[in-house]
C-alpha positions in Angstrom: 0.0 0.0 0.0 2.6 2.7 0.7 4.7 1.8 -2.2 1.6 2.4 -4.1 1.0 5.7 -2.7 4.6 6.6 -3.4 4.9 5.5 -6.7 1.6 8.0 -7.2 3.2 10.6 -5.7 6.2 10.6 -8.2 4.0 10.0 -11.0 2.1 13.3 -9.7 5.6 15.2 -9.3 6.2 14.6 -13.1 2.9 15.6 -14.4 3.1 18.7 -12.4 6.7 19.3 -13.6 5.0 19.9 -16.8 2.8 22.8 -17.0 -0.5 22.2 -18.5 -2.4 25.3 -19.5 -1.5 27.7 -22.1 -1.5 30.4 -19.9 0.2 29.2 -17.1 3.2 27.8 -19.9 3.6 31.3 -21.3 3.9 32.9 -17.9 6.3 30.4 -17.1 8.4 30.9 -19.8 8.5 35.0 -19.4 10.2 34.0 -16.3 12.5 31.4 -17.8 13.7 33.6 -20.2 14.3 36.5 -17.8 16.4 34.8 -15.3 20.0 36.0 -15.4 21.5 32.9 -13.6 19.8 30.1 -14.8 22.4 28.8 -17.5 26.0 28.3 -17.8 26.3 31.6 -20.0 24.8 33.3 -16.5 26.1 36.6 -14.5 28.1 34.1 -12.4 30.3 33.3 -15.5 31.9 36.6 -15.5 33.1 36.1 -12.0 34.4 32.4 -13.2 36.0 33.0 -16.2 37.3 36.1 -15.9 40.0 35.3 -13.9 43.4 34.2 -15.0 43.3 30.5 -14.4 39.9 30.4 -16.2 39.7 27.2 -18.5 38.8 28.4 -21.8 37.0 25.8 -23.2 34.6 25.8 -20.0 34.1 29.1 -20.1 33.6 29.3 -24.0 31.4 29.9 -26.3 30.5 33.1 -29.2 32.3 36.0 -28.4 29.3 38.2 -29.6 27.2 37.2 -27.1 29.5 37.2 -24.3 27.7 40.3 -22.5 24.4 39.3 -22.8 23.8 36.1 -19.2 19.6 35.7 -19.7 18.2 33.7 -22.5 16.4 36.9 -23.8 18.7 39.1 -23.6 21.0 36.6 -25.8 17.8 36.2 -27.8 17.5 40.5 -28.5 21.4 40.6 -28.2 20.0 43.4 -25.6 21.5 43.9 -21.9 18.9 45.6 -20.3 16.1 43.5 -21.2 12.3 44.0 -21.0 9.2 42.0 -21.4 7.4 44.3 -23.8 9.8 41.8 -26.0 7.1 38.7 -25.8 3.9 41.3 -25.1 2.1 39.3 -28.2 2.5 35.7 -26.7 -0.7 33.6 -26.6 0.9 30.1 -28.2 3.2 27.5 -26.0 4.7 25.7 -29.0 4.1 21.7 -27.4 7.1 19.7 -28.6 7.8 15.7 -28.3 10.4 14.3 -29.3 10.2 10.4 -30.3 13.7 9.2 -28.9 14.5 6.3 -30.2 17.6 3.8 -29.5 21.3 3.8 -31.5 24.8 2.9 -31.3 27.2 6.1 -32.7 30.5 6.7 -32.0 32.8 9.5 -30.4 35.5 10.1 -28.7 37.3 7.0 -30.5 34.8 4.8 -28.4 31.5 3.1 -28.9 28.5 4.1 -27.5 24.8 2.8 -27.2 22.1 4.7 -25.9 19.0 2.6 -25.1 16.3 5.4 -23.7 12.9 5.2 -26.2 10.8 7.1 -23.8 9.7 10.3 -25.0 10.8 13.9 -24.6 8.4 16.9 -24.1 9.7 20.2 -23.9 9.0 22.5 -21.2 10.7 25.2 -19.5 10.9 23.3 -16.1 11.9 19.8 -17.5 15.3 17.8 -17.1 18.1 18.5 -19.1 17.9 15.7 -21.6 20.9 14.3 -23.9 21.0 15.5 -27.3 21.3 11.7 -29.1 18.2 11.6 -27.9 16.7 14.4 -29.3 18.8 14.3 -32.9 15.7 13.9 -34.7 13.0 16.4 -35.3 10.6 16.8 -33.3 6.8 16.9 -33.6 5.1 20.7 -33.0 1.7 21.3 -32.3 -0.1 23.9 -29.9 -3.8 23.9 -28.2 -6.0 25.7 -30.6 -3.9 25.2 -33.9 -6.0 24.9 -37.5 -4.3 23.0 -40.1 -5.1 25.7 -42.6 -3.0 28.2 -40.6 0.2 29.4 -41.9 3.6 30.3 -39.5 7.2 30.6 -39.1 8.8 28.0 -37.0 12.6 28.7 -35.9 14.4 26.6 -33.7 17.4 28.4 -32.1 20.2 27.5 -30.0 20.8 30.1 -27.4 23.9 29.2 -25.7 25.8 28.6 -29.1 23.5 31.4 -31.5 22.9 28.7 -33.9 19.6 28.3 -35.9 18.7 24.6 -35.6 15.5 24.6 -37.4 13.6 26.9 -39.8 10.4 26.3 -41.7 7.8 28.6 -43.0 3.9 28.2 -44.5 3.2 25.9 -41.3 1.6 23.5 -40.9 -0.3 24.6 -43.8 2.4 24.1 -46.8 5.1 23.5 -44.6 8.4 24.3 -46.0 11.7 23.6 -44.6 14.2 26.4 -45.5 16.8 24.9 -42.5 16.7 20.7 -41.6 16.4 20.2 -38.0 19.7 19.7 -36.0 20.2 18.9 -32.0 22.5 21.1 -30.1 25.9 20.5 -30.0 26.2 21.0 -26.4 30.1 20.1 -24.9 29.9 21.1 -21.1 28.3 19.4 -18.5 25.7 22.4 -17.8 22.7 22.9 -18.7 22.1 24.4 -22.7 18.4 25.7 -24.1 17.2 26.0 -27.4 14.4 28.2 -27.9 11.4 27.0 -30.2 9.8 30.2 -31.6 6.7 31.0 -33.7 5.8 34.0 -35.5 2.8 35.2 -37.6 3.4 35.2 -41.3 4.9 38.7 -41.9 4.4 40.6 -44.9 8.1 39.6 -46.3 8.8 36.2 -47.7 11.2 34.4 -45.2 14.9 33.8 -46.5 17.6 31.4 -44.7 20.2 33.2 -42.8 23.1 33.2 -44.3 25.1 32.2 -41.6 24.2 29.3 -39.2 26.6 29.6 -36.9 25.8 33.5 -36.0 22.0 33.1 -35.9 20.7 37.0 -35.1 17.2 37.5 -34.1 16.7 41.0 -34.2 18.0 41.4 -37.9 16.2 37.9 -38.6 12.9 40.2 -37.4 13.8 43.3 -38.8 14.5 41.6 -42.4 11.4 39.9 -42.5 8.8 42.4 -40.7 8.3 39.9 -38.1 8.7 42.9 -35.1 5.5 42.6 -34.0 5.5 38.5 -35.1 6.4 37.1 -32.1 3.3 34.9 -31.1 4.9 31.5 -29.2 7.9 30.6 -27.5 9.0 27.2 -25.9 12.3 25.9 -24.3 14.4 22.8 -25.0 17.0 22.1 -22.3 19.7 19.5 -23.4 22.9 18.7 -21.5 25.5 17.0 -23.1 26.6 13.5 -23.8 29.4 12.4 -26.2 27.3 12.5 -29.6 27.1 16.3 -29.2 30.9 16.4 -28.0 31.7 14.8 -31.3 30.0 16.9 -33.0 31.9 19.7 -32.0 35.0 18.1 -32.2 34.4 16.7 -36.2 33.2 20.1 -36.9 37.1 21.5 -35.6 35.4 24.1 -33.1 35.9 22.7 -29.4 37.8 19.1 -28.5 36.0 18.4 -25.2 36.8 14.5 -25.2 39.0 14.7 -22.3 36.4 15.4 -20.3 34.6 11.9 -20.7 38.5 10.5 -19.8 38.6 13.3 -16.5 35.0 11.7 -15.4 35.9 8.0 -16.4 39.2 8.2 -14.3 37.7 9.7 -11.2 34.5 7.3 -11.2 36.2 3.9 -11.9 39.7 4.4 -11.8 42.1 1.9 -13.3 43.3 -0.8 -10.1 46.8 -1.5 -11.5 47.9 2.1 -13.0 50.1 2.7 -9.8 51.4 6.0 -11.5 48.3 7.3 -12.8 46.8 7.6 -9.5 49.2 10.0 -8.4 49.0 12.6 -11.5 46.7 15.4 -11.5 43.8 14.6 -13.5 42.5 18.4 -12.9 45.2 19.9 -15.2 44.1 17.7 -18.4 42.8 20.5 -21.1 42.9 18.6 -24.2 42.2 15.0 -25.8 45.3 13.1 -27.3 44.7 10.6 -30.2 47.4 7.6 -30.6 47.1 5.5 -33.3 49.6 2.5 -34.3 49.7 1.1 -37.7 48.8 -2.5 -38.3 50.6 -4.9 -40.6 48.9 -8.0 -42.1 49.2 -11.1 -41.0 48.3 -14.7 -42.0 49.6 -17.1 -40.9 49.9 -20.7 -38.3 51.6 -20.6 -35.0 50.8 -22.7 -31.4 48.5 -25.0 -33.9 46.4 -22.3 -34.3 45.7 -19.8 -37.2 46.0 -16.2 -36.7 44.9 -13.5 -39.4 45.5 -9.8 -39.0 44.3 -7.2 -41.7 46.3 -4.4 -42.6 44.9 -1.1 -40.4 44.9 1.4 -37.8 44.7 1.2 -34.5 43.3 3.8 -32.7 43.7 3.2 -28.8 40.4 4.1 -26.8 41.8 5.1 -23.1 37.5 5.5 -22.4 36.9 1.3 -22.6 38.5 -1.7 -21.9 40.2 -2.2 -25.2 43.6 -4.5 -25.6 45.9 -4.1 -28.5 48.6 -6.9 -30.1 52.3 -6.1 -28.8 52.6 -6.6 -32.7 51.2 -3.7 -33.4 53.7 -1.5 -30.8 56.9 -2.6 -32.9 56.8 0.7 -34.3 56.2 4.1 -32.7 52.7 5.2 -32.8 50.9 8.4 -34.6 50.1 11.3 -31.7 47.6 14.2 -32.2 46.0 16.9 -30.3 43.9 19.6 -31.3 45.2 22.9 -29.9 42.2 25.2 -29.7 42.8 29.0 -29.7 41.0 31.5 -27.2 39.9 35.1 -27.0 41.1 37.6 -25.0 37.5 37.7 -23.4 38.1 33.6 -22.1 35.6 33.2 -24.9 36.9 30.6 -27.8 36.5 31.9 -31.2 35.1 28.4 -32.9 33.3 30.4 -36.2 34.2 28.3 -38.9 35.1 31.2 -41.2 38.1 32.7 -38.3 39.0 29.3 -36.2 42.6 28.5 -35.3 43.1 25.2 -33.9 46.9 25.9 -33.5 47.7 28.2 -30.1 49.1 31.6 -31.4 52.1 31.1 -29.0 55.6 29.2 -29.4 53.7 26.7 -27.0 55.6 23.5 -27.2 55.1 19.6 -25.6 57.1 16.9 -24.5 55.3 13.4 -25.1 56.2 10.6 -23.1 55.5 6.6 -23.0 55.7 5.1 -19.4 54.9 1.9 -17.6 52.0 2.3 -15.9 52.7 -0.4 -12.9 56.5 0.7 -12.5 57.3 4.1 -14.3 59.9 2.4 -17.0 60.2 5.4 -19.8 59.6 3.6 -23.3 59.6 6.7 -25.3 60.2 10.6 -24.9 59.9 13.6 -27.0 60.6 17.2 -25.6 60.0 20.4 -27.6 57.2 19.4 -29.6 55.4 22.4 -31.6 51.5 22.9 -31.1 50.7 23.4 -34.8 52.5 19.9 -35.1 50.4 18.6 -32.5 47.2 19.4 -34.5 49.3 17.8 -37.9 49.3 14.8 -36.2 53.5 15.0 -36.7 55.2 14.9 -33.6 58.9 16.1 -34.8 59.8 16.9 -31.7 63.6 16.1 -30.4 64.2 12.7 -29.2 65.7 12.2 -26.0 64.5 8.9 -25.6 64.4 6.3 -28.5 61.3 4.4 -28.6 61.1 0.7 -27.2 58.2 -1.3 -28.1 55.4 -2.1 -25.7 56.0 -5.4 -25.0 54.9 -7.8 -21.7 58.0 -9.7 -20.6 55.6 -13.3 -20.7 53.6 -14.6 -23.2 49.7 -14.8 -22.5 49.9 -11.6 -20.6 49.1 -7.9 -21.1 50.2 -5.2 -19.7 49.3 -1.3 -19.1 50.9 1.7 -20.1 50.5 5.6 -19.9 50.7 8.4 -22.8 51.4 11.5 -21.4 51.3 15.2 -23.3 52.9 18.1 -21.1 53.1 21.5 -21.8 56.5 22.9 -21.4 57.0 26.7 -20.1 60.4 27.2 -21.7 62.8 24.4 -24.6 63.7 21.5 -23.2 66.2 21.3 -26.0 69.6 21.4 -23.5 67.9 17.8 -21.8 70.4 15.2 -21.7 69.6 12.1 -23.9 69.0 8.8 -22.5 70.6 5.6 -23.0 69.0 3.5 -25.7 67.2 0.4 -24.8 65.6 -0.4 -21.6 68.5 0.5 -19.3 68.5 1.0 -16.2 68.8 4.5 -16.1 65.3 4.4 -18.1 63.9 2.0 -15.3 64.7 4.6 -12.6 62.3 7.3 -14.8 60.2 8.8 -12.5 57.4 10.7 -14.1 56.3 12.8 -11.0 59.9 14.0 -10.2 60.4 14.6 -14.2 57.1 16.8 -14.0 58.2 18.6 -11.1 61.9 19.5 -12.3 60.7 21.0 -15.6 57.6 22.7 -14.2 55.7 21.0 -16.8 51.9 21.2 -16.9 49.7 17.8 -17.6 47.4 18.0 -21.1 46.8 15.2 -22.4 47.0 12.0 -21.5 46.3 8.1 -22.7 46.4 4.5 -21.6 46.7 1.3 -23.4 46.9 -2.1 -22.7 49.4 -4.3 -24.6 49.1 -7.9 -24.8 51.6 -10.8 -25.6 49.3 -13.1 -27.6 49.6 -15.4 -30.5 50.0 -12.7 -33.3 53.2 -11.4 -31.7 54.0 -15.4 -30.5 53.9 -15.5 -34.4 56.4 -12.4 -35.0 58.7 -13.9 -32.1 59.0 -17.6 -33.3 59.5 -16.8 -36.6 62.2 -14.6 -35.7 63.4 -17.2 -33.9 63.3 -19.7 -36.9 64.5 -17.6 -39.3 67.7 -17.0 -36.5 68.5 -20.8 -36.4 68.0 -21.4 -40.5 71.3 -18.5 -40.3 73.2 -20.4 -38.1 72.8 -23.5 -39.6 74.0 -22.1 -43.2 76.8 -20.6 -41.3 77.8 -24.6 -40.2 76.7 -23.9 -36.3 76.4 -27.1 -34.7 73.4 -26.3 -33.0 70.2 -27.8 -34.6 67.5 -25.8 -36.7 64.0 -26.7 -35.5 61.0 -24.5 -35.3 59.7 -27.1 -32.7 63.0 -25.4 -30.2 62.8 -24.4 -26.8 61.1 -21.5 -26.9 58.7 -22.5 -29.4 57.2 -25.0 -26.4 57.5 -22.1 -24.0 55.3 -19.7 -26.1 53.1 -22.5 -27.1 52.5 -24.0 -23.6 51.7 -20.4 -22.1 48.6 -20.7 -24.8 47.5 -23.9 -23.0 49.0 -26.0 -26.5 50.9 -29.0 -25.3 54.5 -29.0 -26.4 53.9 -32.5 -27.5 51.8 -31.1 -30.1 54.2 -29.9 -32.7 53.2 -27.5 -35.3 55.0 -25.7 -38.0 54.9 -22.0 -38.5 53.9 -21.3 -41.6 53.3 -17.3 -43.2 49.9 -19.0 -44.5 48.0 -22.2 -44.5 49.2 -23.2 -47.8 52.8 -23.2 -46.7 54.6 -25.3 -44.9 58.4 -24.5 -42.8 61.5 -25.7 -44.5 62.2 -27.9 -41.3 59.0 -29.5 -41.9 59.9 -30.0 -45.5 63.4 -31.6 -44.4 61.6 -33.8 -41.8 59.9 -35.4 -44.8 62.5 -35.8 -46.7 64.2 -37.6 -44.0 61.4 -39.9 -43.5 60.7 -40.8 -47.5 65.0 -41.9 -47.3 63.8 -43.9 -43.6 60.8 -46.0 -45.5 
């Protein structure tokens, strides 16, 4: 009985959440509108970011607009705003969104979002993802005749975008602007605006820009002044389809974000260093890709088959790669986003910069994760070569491949970006190899003695399995076919020692003996001596 009256209680907080009445909707929404603290663009983000260790990309966003903190007032591009504004309201647009269920990608991850329950705008309701509201939603209002003709813009406030536009509705509606979701990267709170005007006396044109939607000249241009007869709010947060978005179109990178919540929710157990770097400095997302070679061939009586590829290492899942692919370095990228004077990032498509305008450099470095061991370093690498994805930095540590001493094991490592404040050129190189001077790297004390500043960062885990079994026995066979042209005494056989240590660590009995072959239409030239041998026996 109680958990029936409670579960009626919730069901009548959520009807109540959304207001019912046209009149009550439009009041509602006057105040909405009006409040100068409501959203992330708010009069406290003037105190936030306008100090000097302001984050630029949190406080970002178009420098036109960075005056204006209350959705009308961003809306009129007005600072003193009044509600004379919205005195010819009497619609509240209703909007529903049919969310429905999809896998996408960001972020180099996948992603599956699995919420089909409905959205209904409404200037009170919960901020909802934009995947889930990528598709365009369904308009209607109390009292509306089919025969009537409006203007319909959708508008993103936060970002002065114009997400939607169609005229002659719902008449002979037609779309001058397809529907698109906001693009919203931070965490906060974003609204679009749904807004209906009376057909004016002007036909209705697209803006020529998207990306610097302005009402008033929107208005002004199409005699639409005294127009203005609905009004509704969208509020969206964010979720990785709409960081993505942002980051494909080259305007913000926000992916490290995902990796900054990941790593403080579920950090990794085994990643002794990485529990003692501060995750709060990371400003940027750093891409690592390794290239791939194709394989096809038999090793450990199994058959293995690689295709050619990239790699592309994905620090936000649980994703293992083939020491194989390590043998080589890997490909590293940032994007470097440029930021206004006002903490405010420039991101219009026809002005961005991705590359800092500083002589901002990086040093990139490859450690163990469980013991510190530095595989790789790179010192004074540019920004604008960050971006390139072409590191040409200087070397001060040759790279060693990322490779678990056993076979049948994997094992974790860390790549770290850090911004330098001055060269690093006058660094003394390290000894090549996995010496010992390497193996006493500490990354903390490196940090520290440099006054270097963490960016980006990465992990991976690297696995000795039967791809780079493969590579190693091989090796190994070709290794004992030179020794035996060179008349050593000690016997070729691709059924040696370590060919039954590999093999056994893959749970394949050393009594089972089988060739390695480059394909399965090959066979080893020790097995092809062995039946010789036998065809002279019988």
């Amino acid at each position: 009985m109680n958990l029936q009256i409670l579960l009626l209680l919730l069901l009548f907080c959520h009807v109540a959440a959304v207001c019912r009445d046209t009149e009550t909707c439009i009041e509602r929404v006057k105040e909405v509108v009006a409040a100068p603290r409501r959203f992330w663009f708010g009069e406290q983000r003037s105190a936030l970011c306008s100090n000097r260790n302001a984050k630029s990309l949190e406080c970002g966003g178009p420098p036109q607009l960075a005056s204006f903190h209350s959705i009308a007032s961003r809306l009129f591009r007005v600072k003193t705003y009044h509600s004379a504004y919205l005195r010819n309201l009497y619609i509240f647009p209703r909007v529903t969104y049919r969310a429905s269920p999809g896998h996408y990608r960001a972020c180099e991850h996948d992603f599956f979002s699995g919420n089909t329950s409905a959205v209904q705008a409404d200037p009170d309701m919960d901020p909802v993802e934009p995947f889930r509201i990528r598709k365009r939603p369904e308009i209607t209002w109390s009292g509306l005749q089919y025969d009537e003709q409006y203007t319909v813009v959708i508008t993103d406030v936060g970002y002065a975008t114009i997400n939607f536009l169609a005229v002659d509705f719902p008449k002979a509606t037609k779309i001058l602007k397809d529907y698109e979701p906001t693009e919203n990267y931070r965490p906060s709170p974003n609204p679009m605006v749904v807004l209906v005007f009376r057909n004016g006396r002007a036909d209705i044109e697209s803006p020529k820009s998207e990306e610097d939607f302005n009402l008033p000249q929107f208005m002004l241009k199409h005699e639409l002044e005294d127009d203005l007869v609905g009004l509704s709010l969208i509020v969206a947060s964010s979720d990785p389809f709409a960081i993505e978005k942002q980051r494909l179109r080259g305007k913000v990178d926000y992916c490290h974000s995902l990796l900054q919540k990941r790593l403080a929710s579920n950090p990794p157990r085994h990643h002794t260093i990485l529990h003692r770097l501060p995750i709060d400095e990371i400003d940027s997302w750093l891409s690592v890709s390794f290239d791939q070679h194709q394989v096809n061939g038999n090793v450990c009586c199994q058959r293995i088959k690689l295709p050619k590829t990239s790699i592309f290492l994905d620090p936000l899942g649980d994703v293992s790669i083939s020491a194989l692919t390590t043998l080589t370095p890997p490909s590293i990228s940032s994007m470097r986003i440029s930021s206004s004077q006002s903490n405010y990032i420039n991101y219009h498509r026809q002005t961005r910069n991705f590359v800092e305008l500083s002589n901002e450099k990086f040093s990139l470095a490859i450690i163990d994760a469980h013991h510190g061991h530095l595989h790789w370093l790179e010192v004074d690498i540019p920004a604008a070569n960050l971006n390139a994805a072409n590191g040409n930095g200087l070397t001060k540590a040759d790279y060693v491949p990322l490779i678990p001493k056993k076979p049948s094991t994997c094992h974790s490592y860390l790549f770290v970006l850090l911004a330098q404040p001055a060269s690093m050129q006058t660094l003394e190189s390290y000894c090549e190899g996995m010496c010992e001077t390497r193996k006493k790297f500490r990354l903390e004390l490196f940090k520290q003695q440099h006054g270097l500043r963490l960016s980006a960062l990465s992990t991976v885990s690297s696995c000795y399995d039967l791809p780079y079994a493969y590579h190693i026995l091989m090796k190994d066979a070709s290794q004992n076919r030179t020794m035996e042209r060179r008349g050593s005494k000690h016997r070729s056989s691709l059924y040696s020692d370590m060919s039954s240590e590999v093999c056994a660590a893959f749970h394949v009995s050393p009594h089972h003996k089988c060739p390695i072959s480059q394909s399965s239409f090959t066979v080893s030239i020790i097995g092809a001596v062995f039946l010789v041998v036998l065809a002279h026996l019988f």
